[in-house]
C-alpha positions as a Python dict, from the first residue, in 0.01 Angstrom:
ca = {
    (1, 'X'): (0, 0, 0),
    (2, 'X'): (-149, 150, 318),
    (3, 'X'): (-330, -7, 625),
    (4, 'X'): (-648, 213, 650),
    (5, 'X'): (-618, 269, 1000),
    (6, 'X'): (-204, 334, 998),
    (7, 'X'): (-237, 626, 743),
    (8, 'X'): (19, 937, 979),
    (9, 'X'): (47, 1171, 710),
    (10, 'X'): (-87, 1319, 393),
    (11, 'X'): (144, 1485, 130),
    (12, 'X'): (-40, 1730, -134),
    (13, 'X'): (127, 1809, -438),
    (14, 'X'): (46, 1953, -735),
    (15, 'X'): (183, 2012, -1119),
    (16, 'X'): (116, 2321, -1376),
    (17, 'X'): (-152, 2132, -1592),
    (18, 'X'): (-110, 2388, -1904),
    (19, 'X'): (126, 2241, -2124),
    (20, 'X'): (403, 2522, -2316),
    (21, 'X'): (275, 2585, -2687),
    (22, 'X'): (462, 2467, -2985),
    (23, 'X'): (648, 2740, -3115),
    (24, 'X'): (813, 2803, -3493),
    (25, 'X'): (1053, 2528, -3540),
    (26, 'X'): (932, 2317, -3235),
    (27, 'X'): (878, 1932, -3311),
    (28, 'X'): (553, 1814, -3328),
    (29, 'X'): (432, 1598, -3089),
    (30, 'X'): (338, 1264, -3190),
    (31, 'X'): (-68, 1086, -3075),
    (32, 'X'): (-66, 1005, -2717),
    (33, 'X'): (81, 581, -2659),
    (34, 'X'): (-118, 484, -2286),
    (35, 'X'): (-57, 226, -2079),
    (36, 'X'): (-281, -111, -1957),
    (37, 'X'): (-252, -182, -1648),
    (38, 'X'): (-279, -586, -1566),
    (39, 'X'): (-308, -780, -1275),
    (40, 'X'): (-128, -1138, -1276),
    (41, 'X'): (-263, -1422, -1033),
    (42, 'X'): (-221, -1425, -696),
    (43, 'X'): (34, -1605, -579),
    (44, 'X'): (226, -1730, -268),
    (45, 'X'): (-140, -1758, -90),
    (46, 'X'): (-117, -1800, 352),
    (47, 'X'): (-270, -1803, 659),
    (48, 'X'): (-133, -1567, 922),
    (49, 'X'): (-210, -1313, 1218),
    (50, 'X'): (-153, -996, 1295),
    (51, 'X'): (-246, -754, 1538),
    (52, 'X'): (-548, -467, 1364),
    (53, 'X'): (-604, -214, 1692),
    (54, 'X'): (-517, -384, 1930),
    (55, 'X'): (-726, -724, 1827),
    (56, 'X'): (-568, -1030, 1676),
    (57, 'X'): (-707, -1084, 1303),
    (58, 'X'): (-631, -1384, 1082),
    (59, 'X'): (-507, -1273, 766),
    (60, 'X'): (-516, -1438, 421),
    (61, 'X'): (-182, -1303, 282),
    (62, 'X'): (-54, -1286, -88),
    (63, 'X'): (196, -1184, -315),
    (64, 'X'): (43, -945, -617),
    (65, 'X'): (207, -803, -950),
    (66, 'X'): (48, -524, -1134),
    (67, 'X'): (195, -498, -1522),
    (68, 'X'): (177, -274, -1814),
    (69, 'X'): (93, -421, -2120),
    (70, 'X'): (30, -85, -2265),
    (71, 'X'): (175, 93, -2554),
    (72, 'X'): (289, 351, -2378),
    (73, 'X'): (436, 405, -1955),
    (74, 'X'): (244, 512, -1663),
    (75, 'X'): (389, 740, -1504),
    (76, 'X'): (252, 1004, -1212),
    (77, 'X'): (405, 1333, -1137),
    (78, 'X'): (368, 1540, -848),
    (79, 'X'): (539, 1897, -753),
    (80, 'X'): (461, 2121, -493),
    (81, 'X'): (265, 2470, -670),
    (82, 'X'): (160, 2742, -466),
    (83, 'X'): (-33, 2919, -736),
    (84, 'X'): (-252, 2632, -794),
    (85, 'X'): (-460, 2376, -711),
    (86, 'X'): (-291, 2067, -562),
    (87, 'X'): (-291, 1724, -738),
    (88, 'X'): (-105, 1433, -922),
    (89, 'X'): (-103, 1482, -1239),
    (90, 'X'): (-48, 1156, -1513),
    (91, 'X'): (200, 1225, -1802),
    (92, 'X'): (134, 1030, -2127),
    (93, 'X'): (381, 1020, -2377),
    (94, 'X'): (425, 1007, -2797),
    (95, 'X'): (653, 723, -2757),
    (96, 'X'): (747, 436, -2494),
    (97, 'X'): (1030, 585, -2371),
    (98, 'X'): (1155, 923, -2415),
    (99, 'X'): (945, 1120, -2692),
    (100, 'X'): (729, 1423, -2597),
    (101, 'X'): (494, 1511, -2322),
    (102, 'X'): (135, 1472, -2531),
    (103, 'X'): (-132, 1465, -2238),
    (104, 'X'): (-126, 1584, -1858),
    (105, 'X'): (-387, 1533, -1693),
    (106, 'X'): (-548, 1540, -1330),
    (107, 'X'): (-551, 1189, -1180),
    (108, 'X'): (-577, 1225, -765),
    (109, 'X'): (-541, 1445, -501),
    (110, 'X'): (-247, 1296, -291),
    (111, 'X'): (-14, 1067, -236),
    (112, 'X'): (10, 880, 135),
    (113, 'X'): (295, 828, 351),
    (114, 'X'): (279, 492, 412),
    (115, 'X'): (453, 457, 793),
    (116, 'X'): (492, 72, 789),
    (117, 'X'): (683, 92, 398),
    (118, 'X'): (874, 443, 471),
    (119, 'X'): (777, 596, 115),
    (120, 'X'): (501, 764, -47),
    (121, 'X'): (202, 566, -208),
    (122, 'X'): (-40, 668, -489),
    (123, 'X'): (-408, 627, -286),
    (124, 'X'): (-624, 353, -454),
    (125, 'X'): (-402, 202, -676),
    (126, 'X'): (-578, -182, -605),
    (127, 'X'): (-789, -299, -423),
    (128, 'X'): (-826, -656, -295),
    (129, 'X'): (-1182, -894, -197),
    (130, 'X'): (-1205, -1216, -78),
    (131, 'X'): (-1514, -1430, -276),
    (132, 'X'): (-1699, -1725, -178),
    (133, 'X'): (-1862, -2033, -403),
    (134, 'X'): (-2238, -2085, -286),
    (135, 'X'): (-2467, -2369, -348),
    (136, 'X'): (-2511, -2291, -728),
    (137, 'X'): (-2133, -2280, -784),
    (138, 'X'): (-2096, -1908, -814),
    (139, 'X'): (-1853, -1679, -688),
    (140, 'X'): (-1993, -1428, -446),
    (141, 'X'): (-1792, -1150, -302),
    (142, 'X'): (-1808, -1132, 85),
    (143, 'X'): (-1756, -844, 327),
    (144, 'X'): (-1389, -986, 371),
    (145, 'X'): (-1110, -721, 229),
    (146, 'X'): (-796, -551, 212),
    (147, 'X'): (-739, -256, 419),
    (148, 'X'): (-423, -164, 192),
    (149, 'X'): (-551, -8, -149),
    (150, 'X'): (-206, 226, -182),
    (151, 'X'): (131, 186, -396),
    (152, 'X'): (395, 301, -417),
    (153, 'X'): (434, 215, -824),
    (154, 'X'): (806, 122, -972),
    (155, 'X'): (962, -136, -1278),
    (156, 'X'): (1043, -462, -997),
    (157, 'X'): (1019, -719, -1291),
    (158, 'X'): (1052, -742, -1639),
    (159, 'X'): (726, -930, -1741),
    (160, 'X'): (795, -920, -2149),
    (161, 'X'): (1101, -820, -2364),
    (162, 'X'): (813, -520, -2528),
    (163, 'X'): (933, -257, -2341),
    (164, 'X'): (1303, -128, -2186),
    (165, 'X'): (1563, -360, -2106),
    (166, 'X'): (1658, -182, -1764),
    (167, 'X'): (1374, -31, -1495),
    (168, 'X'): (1249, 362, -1561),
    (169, 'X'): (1133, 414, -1219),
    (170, 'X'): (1390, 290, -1022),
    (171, 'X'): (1215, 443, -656),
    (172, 'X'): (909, 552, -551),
    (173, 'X'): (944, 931, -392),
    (174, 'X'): (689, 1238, -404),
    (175, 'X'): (769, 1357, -688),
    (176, 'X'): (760, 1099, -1003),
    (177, 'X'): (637, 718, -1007),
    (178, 'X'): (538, 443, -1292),
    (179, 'X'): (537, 163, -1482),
    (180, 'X'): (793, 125, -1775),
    (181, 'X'): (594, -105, -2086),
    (182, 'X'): (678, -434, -2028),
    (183, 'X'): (731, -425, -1651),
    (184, 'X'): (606, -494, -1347),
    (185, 'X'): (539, -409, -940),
    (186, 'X'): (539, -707, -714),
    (187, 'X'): (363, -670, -372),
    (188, 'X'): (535, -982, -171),
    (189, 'X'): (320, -1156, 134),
    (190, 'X'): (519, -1090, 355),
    (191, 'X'): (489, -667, 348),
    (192, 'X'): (327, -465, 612),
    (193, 'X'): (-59, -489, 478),
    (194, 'X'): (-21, -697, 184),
    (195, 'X'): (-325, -895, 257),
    (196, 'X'): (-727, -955, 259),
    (197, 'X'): (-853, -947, 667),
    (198, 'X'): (-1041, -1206, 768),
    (199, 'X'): (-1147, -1076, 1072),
    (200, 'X'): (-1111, -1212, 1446),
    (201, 'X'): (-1216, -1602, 1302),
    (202, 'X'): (-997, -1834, 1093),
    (203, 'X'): (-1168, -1915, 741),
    (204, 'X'): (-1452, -2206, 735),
    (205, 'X'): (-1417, -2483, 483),
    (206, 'X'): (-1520, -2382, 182),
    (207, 'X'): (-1379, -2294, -179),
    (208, 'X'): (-1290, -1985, -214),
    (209, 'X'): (-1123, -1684, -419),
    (210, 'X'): (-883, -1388, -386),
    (211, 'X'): (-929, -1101, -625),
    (212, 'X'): (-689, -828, -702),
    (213, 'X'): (-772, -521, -922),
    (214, 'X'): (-569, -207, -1020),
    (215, 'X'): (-697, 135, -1024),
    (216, 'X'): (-1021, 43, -922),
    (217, 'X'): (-1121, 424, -938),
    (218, 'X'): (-1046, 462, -1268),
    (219, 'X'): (-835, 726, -1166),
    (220, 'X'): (-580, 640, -1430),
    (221, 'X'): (-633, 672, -1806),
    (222, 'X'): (-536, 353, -2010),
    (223, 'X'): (-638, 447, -2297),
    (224, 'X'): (-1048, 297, -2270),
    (225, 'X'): (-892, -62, -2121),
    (226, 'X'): (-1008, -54, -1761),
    (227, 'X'): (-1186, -415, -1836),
    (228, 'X'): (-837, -617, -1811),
    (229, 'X'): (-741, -497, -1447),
    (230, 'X'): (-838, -837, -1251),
    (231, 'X'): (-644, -1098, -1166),
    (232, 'X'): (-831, -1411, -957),
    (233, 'X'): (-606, -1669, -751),
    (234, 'X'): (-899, -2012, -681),
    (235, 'X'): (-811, -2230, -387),
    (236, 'X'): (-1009, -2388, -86),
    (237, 'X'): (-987, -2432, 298),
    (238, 'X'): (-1043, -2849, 428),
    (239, 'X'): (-984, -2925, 788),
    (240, 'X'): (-877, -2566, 826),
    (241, 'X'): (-591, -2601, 586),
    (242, 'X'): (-523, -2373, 255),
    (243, 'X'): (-535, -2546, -105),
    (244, 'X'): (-458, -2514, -401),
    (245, 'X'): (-614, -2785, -635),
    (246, 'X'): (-549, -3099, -402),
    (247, 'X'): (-223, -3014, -225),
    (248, 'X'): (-121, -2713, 53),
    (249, 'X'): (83, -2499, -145),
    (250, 'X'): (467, -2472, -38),
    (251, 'X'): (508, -2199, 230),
    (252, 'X'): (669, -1878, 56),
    (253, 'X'): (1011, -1757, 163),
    (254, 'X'): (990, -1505, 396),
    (255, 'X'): (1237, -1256, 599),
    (256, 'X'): (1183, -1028, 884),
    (257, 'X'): (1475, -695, 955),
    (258, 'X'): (1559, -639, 1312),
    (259, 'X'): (1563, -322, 1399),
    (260, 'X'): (1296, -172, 1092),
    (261, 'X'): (1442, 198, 1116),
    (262, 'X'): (1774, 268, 1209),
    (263, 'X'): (2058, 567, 1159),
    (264, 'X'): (2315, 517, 863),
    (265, 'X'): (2600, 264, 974),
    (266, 'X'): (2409, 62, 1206),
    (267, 'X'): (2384, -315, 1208),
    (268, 'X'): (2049, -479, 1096),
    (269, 'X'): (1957, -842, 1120),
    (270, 'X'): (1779, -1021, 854),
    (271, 'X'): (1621, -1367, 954),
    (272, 'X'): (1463, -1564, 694),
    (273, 'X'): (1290, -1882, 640),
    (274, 'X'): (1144, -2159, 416),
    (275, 'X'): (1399, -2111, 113),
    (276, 'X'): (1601, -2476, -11),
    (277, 'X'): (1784, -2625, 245),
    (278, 'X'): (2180, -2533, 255),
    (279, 'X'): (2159, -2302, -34),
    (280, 'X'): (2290, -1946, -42),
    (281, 'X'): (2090, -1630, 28),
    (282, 'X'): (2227, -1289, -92),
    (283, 'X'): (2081, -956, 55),
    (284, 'X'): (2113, -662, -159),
    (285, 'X'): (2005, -303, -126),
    (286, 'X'): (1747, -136, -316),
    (287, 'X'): (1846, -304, -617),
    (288, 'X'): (1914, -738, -701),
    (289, 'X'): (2151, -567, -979),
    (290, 'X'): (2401, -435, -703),
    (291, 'X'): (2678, -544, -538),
    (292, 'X'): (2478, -780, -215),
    (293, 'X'): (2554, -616, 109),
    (294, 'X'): (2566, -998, 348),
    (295, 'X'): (2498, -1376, 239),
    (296, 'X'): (2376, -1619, 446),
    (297, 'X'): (2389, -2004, 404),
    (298, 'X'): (2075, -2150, 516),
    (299, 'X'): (2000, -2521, 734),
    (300, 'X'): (1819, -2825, 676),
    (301, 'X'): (1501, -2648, 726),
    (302, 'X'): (1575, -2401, 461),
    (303, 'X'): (1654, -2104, 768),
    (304, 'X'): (1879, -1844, 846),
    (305, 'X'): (2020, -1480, 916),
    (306, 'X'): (2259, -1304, 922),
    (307, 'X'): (2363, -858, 964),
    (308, 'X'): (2448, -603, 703),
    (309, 'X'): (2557, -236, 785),
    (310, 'X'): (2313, 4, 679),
    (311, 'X'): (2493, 204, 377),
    (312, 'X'): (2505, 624, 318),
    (313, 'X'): (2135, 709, 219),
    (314, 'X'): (1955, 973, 296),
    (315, 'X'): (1664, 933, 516),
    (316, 'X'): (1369, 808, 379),
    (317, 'X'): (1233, 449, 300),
    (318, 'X'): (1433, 175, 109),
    (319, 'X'): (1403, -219, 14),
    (320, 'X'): (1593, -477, 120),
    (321, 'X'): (1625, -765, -91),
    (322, 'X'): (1681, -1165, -19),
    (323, 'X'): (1758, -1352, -354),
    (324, 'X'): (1799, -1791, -301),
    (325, 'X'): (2104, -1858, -496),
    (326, 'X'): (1936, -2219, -622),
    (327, 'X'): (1576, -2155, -554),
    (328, 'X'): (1522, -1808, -726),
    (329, 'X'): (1308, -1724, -420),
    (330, 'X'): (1253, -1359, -391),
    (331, 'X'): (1176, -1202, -106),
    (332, 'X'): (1150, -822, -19),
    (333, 'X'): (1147, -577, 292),
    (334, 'X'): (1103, -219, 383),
    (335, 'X'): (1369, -62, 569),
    (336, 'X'): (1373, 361, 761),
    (337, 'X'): (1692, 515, 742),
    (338, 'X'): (1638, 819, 990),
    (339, 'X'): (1857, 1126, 985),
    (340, 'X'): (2188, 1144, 1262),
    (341, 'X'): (2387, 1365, 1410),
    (342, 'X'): (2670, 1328, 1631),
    (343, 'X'): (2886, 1589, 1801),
    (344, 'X'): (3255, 1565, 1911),
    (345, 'X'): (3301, 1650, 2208),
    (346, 'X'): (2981, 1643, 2385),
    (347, 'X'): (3050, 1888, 2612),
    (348, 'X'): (3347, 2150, 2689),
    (349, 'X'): (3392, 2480, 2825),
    (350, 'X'): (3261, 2795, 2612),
    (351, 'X'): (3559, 2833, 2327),
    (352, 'X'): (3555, 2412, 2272),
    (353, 'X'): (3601, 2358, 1888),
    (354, 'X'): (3376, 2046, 1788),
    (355, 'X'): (3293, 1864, 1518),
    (356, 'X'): (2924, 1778, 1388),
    (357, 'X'): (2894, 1499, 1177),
    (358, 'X'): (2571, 1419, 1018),
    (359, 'X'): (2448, 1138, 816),
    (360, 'X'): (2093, 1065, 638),
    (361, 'X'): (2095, 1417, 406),
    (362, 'X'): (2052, 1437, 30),
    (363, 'X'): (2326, 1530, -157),
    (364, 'X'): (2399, 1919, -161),
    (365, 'X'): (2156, 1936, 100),
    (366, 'X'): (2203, 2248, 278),
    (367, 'X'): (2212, 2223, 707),
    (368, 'X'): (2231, 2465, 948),
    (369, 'X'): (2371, 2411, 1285),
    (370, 'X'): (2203, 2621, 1612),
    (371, 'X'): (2365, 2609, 1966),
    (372, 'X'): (2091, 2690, 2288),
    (373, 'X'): (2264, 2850, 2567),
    (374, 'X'): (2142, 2688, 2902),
    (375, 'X'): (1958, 2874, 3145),
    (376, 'X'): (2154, 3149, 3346),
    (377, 'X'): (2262, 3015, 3702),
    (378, 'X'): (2157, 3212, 4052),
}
């Protein structure tokens, strides 16, 4: 998902789009299973503000889950090819899982570095619209959007027992994305962009709607099923106040990380709010499977925080998770871990033996160390 206006940097990649004959003795590859992408309700609907250059907006914000309820996965591939024209290329399958490469075909022209979410994002994956009910009781859709359209696409939740038991795509990197059958990405409220703009005035009384829809562009094939891809959340503004039906929904859990980006082994602070009074929140890393890296126990009000160490990763963009132990409340947060280097000593005469430690590279990633000499003396 990408704010319009915070887009820093534009990776092209590309993939051989010939596909190797089938020689003597080769299996067969089996008719092509595609997926179908759907797009559950909104949910977890709020008011907030945020700061769009330099301006305060008010911002209708919502949590949004895109599912396959294909036959086959989605998945994207990407890879860097010099002899050929750039692209992302989408890879559909014989079989759910497994099976043979049957189709590859050309689906975008780039991924997007998404700066607030530290990962790459496939362009114009949804797309989100506020509509408004006029005197005859339709729907209308106003000038009132998302400025986020991007995702970066990955199995977050199991939606039906159809497909694999445990997530595919596990991270979302340059190189390979999707959507297992059966599964799920959820866009929380509370991430960077994950909402429709209002603009610089809060919402008038009215009733109103919030509309999600994947691949808008129809850049993805799903096999001729582009007309299941909407998913509409109803609710109405009185006195200023969100509903839904006749009641203000319950405020979603929520978390903010303090600092956003930091250097392997540094401390972070996660403070959180509006999950059950005195129950126990576990943070976890990239994955609600894993061992959780801090718990928290939160007040009366449901509040609390608490620090966790950032672990060996290389650098790049990762989640950070915040499970209610009672509640089931979910909430999620993007986290930088930037490259470090340290040097001991720091300084020494000419001859000084030291030792560079660095943190934030991929495994059997190769560095190489360079030494300036400072400007000669008169």
């Amino acid at each position: 998902m990408v704010h319009r206006l915070g887009i820093v940097a534009l990776v092209v990649l590309s993939l051989l789009a010939s596909l190797a004959p089938v020689g003597p003795g080769a299996k067969a590859v089996g008719a092509p299973l595609y997926p179908d992408l759907k797009v559950l309700s909104p949910q977890q609907l709020y008011f907030d503000t945020g700061t769009i250059s330099g301006t305060t907006h008010h911002l209708l914000r919502f949590s949004s889950t895109v599912w396959n309820a294909g036959e086959g996965r989605l998945e994207l591939q990407g890879d860097p090819n010099p002899d050929g024209a750039a692209g992302i290329y989408q890879n559909i399958y014989d079989a759910p899982t497994g099976g043979a490469l049957a189709v590859q075909r050309f689906a975008s022209n780039d991924y997007v570095y998404h700066p607030d979410h530290y990962h790459y994002h496939f362009q114009d994956f949804a797309e989100y619209g506020l509509l408004k009910r006029d005197a005859t009781g339709a729907y209308i859709a106003t000038n009132q959007r998302g400025q986020k359209t991007s995702f970066c696409i990955m199995d977050y939740t199991r939606i039906t027992s159809g497909g694999p038991s445990g997530a595919q795509y596990s991270n979302c990197n340059a190189t390979r994305q999707g959507l297992s059958v059966g599964w799920g990405d959820t866009y929380y409220a509370s991430l960077a962009g994950q909402w429709v703009d209002l603009g610089t005035s809060r919402l008038v009384d009215g009733d109103y709607a919030v509309r999600s829809v994947a691949d808008p562009r129809n850049k993805i094939n799903e096999g001729g099923r582009d007309g299941n891809n909407v998913g509409i959340t109803y609710f109405s503004v009185r006195n200023g106040v969100l509903m839904i039906g006749a009641a203000p929904p319950p405020p979603p859990a929520r978390c903010g990380l303090s600092p956003t980006t930091a250097k392997v082994g540094a401390a972070v602070a996660i403070s959180c709010q509006y999950f059950g009074a005195g129950e126990i929140v576990r943070v976890y890393w990239e994955n609600t499977a894993s061992t959780s890296v801090a718990s928290f126990l939160t007040n009366d009000a449901g509040s609390g925080s608490t620090t966790f160490t950032v672990p060996q990763a290389p650098a790049g963009g990762y989640t950070v998770f915040a499970v209610g132990s009672r509640t089931g409340a979910r909430v999620s947060a993007q986290f930088g871990v930037a490259t470090s280097v340290t040097i001991s000593p720091s300084s020494g005469p000419a001859g000084t033996l030291a030792t560079v430690k660095a943190a934030g590279l991929r495994a059997g990633e190769a560095a190489e160390i360079c030494s300036t000499a400072p400007p000669p003396t008169r």
